[in-house]
PASEBA-1860 file (N, C-alpha, C; in nm, 3 decimals):
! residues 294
1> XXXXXXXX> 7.691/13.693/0.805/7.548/13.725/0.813/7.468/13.597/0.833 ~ 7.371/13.570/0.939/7.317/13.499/0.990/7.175/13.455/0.849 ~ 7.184/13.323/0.825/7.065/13.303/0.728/6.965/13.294/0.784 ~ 6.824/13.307/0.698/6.712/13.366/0.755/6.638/13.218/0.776 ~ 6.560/13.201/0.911/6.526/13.022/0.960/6.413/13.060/0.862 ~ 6.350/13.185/0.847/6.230/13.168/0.766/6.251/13.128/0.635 ~ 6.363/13.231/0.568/6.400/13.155/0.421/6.387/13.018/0.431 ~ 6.450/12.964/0.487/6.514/12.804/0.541/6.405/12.705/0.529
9> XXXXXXXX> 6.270/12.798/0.627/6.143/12.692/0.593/6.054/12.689/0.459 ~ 6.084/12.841/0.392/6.064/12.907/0.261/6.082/12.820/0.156 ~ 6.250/12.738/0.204/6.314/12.715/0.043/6.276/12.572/0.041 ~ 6.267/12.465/0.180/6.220/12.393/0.205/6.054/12.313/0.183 ~ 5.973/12.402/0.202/5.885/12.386/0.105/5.828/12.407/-0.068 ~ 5.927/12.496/-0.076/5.917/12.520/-0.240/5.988/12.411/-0.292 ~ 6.099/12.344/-0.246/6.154/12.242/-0.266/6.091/12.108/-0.284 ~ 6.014/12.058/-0.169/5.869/11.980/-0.120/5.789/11.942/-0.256
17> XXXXXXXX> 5.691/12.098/-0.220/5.591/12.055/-0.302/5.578/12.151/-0.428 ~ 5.569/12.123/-0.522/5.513/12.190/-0.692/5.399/12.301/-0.620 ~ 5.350/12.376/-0.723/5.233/12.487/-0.696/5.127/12.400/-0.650 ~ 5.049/12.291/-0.745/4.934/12.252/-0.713/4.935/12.226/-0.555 ~ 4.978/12.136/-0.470/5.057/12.049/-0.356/5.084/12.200/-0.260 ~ 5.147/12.331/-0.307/5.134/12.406/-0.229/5.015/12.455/-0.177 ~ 4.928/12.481/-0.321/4.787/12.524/-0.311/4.708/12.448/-0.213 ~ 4.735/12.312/-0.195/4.640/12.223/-0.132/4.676/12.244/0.030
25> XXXXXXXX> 4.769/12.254/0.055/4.867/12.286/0.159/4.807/12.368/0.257 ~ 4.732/12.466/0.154/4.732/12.585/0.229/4.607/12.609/0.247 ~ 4.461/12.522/0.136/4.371/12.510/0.141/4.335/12.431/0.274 ~ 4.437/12.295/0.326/4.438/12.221/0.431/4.453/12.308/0.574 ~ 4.564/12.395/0.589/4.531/12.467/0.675/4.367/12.579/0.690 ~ 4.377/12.670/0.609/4.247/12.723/0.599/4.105/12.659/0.637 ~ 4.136/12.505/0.626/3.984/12.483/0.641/3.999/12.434/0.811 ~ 4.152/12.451/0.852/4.103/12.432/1.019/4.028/12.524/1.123
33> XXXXXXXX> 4.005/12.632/1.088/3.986/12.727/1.113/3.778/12.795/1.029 ~ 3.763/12.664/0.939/3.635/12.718/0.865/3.508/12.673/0.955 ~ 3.404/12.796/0.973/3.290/12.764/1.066/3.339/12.812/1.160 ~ 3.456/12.887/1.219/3.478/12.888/1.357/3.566/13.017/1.337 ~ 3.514/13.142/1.279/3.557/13.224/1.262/3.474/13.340/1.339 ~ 3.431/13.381/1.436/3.289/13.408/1.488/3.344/13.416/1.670 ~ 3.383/13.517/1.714/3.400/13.540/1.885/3.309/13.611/1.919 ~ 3.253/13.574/2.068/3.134/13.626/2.116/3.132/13.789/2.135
41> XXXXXXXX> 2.971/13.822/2.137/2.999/13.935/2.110/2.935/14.017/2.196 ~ 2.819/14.012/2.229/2.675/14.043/2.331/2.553/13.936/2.327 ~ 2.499/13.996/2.416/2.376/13.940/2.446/2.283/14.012/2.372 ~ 2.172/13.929/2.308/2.044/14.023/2.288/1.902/13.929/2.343 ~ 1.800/13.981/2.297/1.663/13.955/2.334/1.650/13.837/2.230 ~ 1.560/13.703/2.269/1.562/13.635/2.209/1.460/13.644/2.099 ~ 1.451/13.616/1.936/1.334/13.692/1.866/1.306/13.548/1.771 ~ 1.175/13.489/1.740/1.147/13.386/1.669/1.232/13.370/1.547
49> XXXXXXXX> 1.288/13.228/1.518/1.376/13.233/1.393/1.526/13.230/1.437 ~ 1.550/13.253/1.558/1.664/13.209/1.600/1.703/13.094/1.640 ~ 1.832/13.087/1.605/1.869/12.966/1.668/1.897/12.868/1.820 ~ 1.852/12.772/1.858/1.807/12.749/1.965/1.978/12.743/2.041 ~ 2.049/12.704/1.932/2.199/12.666/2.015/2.281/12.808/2.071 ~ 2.219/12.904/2.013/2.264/13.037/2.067/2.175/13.109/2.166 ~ 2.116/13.014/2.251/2.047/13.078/2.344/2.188/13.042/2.446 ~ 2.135/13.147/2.579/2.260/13.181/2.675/2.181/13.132/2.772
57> XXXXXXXX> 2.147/13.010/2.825/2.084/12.939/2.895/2.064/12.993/3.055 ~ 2.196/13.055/3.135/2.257/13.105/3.243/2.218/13.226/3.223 ~ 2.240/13.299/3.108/2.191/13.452/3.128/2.091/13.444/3.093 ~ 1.981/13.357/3.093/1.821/13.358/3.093/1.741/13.342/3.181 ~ 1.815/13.251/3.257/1.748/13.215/3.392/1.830/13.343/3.457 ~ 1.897/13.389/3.444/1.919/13.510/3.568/1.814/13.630/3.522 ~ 1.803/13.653/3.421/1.687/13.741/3.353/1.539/13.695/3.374 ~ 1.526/13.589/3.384/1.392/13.537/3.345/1.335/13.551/3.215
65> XXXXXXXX> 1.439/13.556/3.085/1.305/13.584/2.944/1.487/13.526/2.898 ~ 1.420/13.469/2.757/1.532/13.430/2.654/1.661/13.502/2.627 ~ 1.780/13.463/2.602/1.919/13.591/2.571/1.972/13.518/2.456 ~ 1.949/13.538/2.305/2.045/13.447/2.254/2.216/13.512/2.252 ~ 2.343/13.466/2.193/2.501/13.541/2.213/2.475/13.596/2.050 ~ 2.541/13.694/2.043/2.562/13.731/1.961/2.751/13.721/1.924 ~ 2.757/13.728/1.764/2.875/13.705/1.749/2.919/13.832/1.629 ~ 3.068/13.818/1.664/3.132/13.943/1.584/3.277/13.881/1.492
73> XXXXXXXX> 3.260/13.881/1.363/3.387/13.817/1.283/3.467/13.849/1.312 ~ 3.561/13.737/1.317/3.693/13.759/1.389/3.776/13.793/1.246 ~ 3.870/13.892/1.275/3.970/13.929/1.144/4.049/13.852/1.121 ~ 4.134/13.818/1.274/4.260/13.719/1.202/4.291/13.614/1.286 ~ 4.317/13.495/1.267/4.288/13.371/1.374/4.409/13.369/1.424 ~ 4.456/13.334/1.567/4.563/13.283/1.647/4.639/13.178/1.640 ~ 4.738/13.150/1.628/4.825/13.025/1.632/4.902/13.050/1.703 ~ 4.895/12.905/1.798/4.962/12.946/1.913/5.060/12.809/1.903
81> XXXXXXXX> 5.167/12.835/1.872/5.289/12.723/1.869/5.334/12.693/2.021 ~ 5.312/12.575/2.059/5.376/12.518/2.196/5.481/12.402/2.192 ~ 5.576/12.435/2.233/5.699/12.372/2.225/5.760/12.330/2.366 ~ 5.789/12.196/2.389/5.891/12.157/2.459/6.071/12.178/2.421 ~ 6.095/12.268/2.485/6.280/12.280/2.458/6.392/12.242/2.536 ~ 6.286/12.163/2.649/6.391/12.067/2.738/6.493/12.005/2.660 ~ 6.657/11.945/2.724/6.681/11.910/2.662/6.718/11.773/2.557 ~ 6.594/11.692/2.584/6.562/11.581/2.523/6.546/11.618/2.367
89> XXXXXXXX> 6.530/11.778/2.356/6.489/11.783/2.190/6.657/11.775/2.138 ~ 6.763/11.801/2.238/6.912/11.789/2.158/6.920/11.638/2.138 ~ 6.843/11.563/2.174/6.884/11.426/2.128/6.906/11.425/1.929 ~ 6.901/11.288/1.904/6.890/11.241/1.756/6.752/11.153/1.757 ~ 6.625/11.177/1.612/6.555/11.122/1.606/6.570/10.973/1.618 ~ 6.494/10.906/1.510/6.458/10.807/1.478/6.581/10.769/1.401 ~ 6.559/10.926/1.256/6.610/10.876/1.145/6.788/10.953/1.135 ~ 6.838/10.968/1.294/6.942/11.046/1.306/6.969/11.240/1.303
97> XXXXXXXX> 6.816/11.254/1.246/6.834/11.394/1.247/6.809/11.435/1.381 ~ 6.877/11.540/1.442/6.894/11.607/1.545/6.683/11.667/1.546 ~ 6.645/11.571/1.697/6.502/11.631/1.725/6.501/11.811/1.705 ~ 6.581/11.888/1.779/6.525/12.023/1.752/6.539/12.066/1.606 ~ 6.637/12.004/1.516/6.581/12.024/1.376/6.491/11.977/1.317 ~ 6.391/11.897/1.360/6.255/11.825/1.315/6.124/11.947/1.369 ~ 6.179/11.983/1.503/6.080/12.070/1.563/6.108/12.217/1.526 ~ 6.193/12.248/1.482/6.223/12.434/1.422/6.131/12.372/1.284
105> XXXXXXXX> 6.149/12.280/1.169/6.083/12.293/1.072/5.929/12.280/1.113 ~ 5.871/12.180/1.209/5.747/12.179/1.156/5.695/12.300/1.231 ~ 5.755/12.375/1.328/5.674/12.511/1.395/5.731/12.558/1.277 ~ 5.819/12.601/1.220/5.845/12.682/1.062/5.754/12.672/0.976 ~ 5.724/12.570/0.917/5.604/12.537/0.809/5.482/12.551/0.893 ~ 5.403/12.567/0.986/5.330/12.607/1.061/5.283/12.737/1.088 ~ 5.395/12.809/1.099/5.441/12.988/1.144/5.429/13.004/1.034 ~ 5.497/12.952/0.888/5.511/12.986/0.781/5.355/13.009/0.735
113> XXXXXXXX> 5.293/12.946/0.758/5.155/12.927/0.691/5.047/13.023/0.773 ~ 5.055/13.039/0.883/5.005/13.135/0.969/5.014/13.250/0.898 ~ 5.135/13.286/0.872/5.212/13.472/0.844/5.125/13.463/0.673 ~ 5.177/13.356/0.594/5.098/13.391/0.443/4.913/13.412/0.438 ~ 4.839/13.321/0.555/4.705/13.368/0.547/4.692/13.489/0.628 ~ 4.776/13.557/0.674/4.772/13.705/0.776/4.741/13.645/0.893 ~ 4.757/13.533/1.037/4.720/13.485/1.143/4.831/13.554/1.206 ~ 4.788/13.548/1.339/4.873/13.650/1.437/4.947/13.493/1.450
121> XXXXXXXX> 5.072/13.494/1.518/5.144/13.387/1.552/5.150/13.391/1.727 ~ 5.189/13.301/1.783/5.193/13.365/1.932/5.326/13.222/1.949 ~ 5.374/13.213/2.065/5.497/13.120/2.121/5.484/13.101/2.255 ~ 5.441/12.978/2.302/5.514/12.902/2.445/5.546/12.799/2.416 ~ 5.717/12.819/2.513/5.792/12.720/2.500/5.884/12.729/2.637 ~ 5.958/12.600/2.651/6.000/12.583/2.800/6.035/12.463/2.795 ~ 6.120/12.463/2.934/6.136/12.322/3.004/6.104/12.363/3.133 ~ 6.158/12.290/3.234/6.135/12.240/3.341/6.155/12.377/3.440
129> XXXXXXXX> 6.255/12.429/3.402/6.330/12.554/3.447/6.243/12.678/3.451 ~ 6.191/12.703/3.283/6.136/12.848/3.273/6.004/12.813/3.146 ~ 5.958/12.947/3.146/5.885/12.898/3.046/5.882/13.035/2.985 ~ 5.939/13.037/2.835/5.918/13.187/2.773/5.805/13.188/2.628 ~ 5.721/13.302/2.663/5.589/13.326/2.577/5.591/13.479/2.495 ~ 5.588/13.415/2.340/5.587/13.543/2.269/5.407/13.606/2.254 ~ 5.372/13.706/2.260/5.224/13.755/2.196/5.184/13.764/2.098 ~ 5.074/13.711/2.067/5.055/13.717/1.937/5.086/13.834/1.838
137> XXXXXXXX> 5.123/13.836/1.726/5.152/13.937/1.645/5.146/13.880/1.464 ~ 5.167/13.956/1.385/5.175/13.915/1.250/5.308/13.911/1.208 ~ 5.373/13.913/1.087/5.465/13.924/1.038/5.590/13.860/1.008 ~ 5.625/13.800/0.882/5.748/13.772/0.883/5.874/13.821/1.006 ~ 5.884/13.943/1.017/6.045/13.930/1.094/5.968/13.885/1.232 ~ 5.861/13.856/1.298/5.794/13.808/1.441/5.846/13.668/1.428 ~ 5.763/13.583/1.316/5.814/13.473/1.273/5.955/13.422/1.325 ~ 6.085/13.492/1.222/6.227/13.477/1.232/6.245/13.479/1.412
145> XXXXXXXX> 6.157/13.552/1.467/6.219/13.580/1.651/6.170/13.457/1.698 ~ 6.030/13.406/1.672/6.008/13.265/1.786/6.097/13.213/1.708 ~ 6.138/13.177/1.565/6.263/13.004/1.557/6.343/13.102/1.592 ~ 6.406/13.161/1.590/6.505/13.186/1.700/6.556/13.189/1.795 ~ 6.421/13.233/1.869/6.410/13.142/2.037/6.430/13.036/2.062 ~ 6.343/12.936/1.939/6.360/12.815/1.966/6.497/12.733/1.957 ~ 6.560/12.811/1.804/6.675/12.747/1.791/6.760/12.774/1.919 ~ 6.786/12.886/2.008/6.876/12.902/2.128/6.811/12.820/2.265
153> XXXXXXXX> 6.723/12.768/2.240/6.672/12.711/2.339/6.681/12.591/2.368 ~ 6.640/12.535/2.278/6.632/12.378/2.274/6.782/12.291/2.213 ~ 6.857/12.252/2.369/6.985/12.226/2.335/7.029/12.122/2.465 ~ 7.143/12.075/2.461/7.224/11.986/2.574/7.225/12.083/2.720 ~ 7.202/12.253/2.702/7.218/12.307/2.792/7.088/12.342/2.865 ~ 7.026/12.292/2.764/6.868/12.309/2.836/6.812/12.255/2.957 ~ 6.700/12.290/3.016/6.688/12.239/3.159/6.576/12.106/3.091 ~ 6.545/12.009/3.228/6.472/11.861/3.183/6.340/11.929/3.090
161> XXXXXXXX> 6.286/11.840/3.066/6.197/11.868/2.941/6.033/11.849/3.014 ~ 5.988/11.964/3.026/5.830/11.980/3.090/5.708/12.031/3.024 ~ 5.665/11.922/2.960/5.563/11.988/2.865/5.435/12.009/2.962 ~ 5.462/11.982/3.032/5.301/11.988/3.143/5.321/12.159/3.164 ~ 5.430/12.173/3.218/5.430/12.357/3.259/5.379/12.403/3.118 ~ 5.420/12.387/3.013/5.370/12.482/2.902/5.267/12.466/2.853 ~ 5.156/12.322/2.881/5.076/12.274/2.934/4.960/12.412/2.988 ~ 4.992/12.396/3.079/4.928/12.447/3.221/4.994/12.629/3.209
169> XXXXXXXX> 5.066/12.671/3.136/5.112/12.813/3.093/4.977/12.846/2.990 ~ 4.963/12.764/2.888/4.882/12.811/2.823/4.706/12.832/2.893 ~ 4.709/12.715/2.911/4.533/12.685/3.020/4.516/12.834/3.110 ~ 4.654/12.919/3.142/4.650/12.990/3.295/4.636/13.133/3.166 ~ 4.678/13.128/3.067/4.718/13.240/3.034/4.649/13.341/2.880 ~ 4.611/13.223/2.798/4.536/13.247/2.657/4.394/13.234/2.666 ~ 4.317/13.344/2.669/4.215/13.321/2.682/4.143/13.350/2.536 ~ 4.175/13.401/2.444/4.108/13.390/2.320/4.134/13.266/2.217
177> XXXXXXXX> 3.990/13.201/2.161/4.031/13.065/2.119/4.146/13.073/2.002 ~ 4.172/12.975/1.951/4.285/12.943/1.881/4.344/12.841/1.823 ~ 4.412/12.843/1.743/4.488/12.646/1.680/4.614/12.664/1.734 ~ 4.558/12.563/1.878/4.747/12.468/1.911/4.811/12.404/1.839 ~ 4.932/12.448/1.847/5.003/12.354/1.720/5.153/12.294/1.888 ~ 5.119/12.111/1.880/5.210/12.125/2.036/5.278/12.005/1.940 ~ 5.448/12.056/1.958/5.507/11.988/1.959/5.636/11.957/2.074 ~ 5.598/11.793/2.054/5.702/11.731/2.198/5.805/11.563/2.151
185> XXXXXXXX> 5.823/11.545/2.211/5.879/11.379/2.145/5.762/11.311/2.233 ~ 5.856/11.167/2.266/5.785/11.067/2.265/5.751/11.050/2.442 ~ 5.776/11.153/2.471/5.745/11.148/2.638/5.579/11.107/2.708 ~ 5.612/11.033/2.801/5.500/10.981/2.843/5.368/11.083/2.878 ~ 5.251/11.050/2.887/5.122/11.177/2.907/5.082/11.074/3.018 ~ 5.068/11.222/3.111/5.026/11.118/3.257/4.850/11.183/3.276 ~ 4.794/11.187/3.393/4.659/11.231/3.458/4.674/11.363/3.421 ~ 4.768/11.424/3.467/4.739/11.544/3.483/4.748/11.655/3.337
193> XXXXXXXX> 4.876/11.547/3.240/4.857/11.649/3.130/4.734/11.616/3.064 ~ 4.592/11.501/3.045/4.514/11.465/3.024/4.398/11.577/3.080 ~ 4.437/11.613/3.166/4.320/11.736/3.263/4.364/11.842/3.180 ~ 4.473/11.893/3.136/4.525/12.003/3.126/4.450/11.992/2.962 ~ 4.494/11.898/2.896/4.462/11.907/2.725/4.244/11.911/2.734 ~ 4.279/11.827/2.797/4.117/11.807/2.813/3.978/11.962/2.822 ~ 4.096/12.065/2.885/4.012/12.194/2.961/4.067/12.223/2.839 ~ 4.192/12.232/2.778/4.229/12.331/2.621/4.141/12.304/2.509
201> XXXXXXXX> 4.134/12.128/2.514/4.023/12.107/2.415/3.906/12.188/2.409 ~ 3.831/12.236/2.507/3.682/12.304/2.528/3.702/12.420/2.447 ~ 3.828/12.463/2.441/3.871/12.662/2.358/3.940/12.615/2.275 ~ 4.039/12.528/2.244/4.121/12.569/2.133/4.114/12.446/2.038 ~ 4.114/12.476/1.872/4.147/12.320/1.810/4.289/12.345/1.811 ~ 4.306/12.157/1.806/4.467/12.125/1.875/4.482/12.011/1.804 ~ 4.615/12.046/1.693/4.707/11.940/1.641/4.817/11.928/1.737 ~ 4.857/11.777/1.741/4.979/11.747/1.814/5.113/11.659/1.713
209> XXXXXXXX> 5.178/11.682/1.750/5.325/11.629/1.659/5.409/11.595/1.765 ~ 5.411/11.459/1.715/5.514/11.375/1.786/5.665/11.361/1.712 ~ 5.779/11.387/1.820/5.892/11.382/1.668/5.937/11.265/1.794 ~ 5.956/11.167/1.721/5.998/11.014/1.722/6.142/10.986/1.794 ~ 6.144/10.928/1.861/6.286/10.888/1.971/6.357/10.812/1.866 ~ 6.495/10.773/1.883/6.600/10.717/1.830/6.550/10.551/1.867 ~ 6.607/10.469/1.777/6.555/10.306/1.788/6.700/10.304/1.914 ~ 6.637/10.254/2.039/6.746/10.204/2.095/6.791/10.048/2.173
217> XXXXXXXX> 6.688/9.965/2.051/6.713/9.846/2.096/6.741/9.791/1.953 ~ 6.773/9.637/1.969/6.813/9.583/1.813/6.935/9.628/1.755 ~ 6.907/9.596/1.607/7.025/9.586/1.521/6.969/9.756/1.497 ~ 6.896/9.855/1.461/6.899/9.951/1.427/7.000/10.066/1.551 ~ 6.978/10.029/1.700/7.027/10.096/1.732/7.226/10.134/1.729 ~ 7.244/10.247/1.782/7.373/10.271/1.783/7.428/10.223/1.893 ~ 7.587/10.185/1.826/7.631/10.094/1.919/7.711/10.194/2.067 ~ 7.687/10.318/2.070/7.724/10.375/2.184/7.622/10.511/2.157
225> XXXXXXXX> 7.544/10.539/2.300/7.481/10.623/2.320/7.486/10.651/2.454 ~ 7.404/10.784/2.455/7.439/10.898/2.601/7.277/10.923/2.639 ~ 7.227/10.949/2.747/7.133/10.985/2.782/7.139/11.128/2.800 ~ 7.104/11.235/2.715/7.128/11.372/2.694/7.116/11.432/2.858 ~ 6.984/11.377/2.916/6.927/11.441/3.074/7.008/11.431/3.136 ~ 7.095/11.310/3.159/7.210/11.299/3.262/7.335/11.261/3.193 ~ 7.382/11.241/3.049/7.527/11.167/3.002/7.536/11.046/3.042 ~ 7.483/10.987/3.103/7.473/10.846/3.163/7.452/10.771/2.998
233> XXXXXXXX> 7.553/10.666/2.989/7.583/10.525/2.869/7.418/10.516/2.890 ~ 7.361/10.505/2.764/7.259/10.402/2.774/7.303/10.282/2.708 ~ 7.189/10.199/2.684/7.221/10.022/2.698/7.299/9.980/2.548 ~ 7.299/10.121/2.470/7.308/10.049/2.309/7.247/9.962/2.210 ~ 7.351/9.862/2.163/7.284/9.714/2.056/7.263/9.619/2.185 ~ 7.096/9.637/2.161/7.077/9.505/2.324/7.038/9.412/2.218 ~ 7.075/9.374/2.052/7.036/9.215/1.975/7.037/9.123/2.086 ~ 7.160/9.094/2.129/7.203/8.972/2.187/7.119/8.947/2.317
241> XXXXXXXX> 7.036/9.072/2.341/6.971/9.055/2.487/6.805/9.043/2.488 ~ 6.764/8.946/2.446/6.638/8.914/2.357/6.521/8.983/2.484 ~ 6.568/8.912/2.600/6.450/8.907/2.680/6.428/9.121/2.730 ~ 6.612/9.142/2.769/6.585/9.304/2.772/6.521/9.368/2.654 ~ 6.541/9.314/2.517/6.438/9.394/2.375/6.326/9.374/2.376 ~ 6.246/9.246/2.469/6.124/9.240/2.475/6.057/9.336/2.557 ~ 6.128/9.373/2.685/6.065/9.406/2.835/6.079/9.627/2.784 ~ 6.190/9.604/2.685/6.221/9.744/2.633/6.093/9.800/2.521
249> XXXXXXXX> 6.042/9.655/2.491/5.961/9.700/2.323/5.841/9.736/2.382 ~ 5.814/9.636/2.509/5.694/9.647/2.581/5.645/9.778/2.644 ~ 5.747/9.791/2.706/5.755/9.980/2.761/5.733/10.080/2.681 ~ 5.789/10.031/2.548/5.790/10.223/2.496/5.659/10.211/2.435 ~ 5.613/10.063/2.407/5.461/10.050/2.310/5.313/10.061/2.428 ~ 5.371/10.060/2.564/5.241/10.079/2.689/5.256/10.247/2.654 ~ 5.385/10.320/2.654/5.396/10.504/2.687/5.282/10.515/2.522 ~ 5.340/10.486/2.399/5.276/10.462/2.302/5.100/10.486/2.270
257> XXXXXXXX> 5.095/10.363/2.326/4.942/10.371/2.341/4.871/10.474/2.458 ~ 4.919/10.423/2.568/4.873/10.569/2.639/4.868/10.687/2.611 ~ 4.974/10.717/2.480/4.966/10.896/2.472/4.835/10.897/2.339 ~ 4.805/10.792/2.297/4.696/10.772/2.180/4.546/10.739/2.225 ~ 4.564/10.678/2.339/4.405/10.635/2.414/4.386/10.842/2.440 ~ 4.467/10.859/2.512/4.429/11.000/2.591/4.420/11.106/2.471 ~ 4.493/11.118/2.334/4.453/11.172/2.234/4.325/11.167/2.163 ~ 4.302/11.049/2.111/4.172/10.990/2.094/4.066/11.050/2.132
265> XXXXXXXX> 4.102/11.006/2.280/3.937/11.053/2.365/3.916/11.096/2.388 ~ 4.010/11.272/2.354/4.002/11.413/2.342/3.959/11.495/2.201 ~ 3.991/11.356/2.100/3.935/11.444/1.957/4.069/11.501/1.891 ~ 4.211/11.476/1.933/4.294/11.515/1.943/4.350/11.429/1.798 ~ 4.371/11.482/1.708/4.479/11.434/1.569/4.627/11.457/1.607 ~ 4.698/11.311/1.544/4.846/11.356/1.631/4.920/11.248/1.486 ~ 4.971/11.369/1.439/5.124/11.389/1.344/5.217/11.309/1.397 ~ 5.311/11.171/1.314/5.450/11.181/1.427/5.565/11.185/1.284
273> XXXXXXXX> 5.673/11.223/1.346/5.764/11.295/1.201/5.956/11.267/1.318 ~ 5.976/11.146/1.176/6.125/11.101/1.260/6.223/11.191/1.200 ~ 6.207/11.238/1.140/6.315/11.282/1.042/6.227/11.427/0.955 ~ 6.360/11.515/0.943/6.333/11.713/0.879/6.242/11.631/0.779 ~ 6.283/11.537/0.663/6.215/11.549/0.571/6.049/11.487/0.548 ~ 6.054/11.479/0.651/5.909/11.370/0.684/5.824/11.521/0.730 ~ 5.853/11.610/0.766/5.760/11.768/0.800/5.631/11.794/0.714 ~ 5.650/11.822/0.582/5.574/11.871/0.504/5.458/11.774/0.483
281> XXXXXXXX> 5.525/11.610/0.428/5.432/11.549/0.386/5.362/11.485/0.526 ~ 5.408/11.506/0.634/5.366/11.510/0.788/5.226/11.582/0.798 ~ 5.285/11.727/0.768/5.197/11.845/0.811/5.045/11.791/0.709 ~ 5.100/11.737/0.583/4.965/11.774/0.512/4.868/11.678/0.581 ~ 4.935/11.565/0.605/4.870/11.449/0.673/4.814/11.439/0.752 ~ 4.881/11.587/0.852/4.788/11.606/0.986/4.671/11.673/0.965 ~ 4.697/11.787/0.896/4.588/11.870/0.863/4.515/11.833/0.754 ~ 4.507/11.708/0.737/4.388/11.660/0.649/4.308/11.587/0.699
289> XXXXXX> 4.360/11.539/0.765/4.283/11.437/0.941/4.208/11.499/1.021 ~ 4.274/11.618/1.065/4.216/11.672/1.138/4.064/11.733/1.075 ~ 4.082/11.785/0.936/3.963/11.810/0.886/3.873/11.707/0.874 ~ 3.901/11.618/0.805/3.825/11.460/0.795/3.747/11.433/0.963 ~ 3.792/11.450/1.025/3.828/11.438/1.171/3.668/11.566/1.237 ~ 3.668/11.610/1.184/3.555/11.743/1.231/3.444/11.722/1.165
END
């Protein structure tokens, strides 16, 4: 009998954190979502005492007289988990743990927290190849089906790793707002995924989680490694090769900063988590930023 990934993220946080630490946990999520509970609803006539930011500027001038929007409480908020499952996530982190076990927990503790405040959950995920999307829904056993997806997905057999398509899946396809929750490794962000996050920013708030590449220069790295995309040797212990650890440190710290200038200047809070056990006290970290952050 197959164990349950939800138990798994279940026992994992009860493990984590004591009650108080859960409580806060969950207070941290909840408040991403506070003030912004409210989807449009109609138009009405504009009447003194209203507010000026809810005038409909476009549907006034087509009218000629004031329209402020009206709004209607939303019941249950969206989380929309986006995942890269190319197969760069079968690599090994930072801290040796296998990346797609860093990324099943923190969409787990994520999903997990969605399903206990009643949030519909939703799933895109993909590589290069395909891209498969669950609909939003509630419920524990919904839950158990996206890590499940994910766990069969994200592997050595997987196709190259394309976060821009799932990217550009979501922009084409979700039109009710929502909290992105995107997790990817340490892959470079070019122009175009910058256009793509940039138009999501306008509809959705968006945490990002970085799960951390393996050290592959120096004394930390391993002394024989594979490039998962192609099996091709990579370079290993380059100690002895001072000037290649410089020209190597230089590279991954330009991809580095670039994926942080373009976060930044989107408003964008970004999590990074080398290792399963770094998730929780990850998650709280993100989602306390992100509030601080608003």
């Amino acid at each position: 009998m197959q164990t349950s990934l939800v138990a798994k993220v279940a026992s994992k946080m009860f493990i984590f954190a004591h009650r108080r630490a859960r409580t806060m946990l969950d207070g941290e999520y909840g408040a991403v979502f506070r003030g912004r509970s409210l989807d449009f609803d109609d138009l009405r006539a504009y009447t003194p005492g209203d507010e000026v930011r809810d005038i409909d500027w476009k549907a006034s001038a087509r009218l000629g007289s004031p329209l402020v929007r009206r709004y209607a409480a939303v019941r249950k908020q969206t989380v929309i988990l986006v995942a890269d499952t190319g197969r760069g996530m079968a690599a090994v982190s930072r801290s040796g743990d296998r990346k797609r076990e860093i990324m099943l927990m923190a969409l787990g503790v994520m999903g997990f927290l969605a399903h206990r405040h009643g949030d519909q959950l939703a799933l895109v995920a993909g590589d290069s190849a395909a891209t498969a999307a669950h609909p939003p829904r509630t419920g524990q056993g919904h839950l158990e089906q996206i890590l499940r997806r994910l766990e069969s997905s994200a592997g050595a057999s997987a196709g190259r790793s394309d976060l821009t398509a799932q990217l550009a899946h979501v922009a084409r396809t979700i039109r009710r707002r929502g909290l992105l929750v995107i997790v990817a490794d340490e892959a470079a962000l070019d122009d175009e995924d910058e256009a793509l996050l940039a138009r999501l920013a306008v509809q959705h708030e968006i945490l990002w989680l970085t799960v951390l590449d393996a050290e592959l220069a120096g004394a930390a790295a391993p002394r024989r490694s594979f490039d998962v995309d192609g099996g091709a040797p990579l370079l290993g212990r380059l100690a002895a090769e001072e000037e290649v650890v410089r020209e190597y440190g230089r590279l991954m710290a330009e991809r580095t900063e670039r994926r942080e200038r373009i976060l930044n200047r989107l408003g964008i809070v970004e999590g990074r988590l080398g290792s399963v056990d770094e998730v929780l006290p990850g998650i709280f970290r993100l989602l306390e930023r992100h509030r601080r952050a608003r």
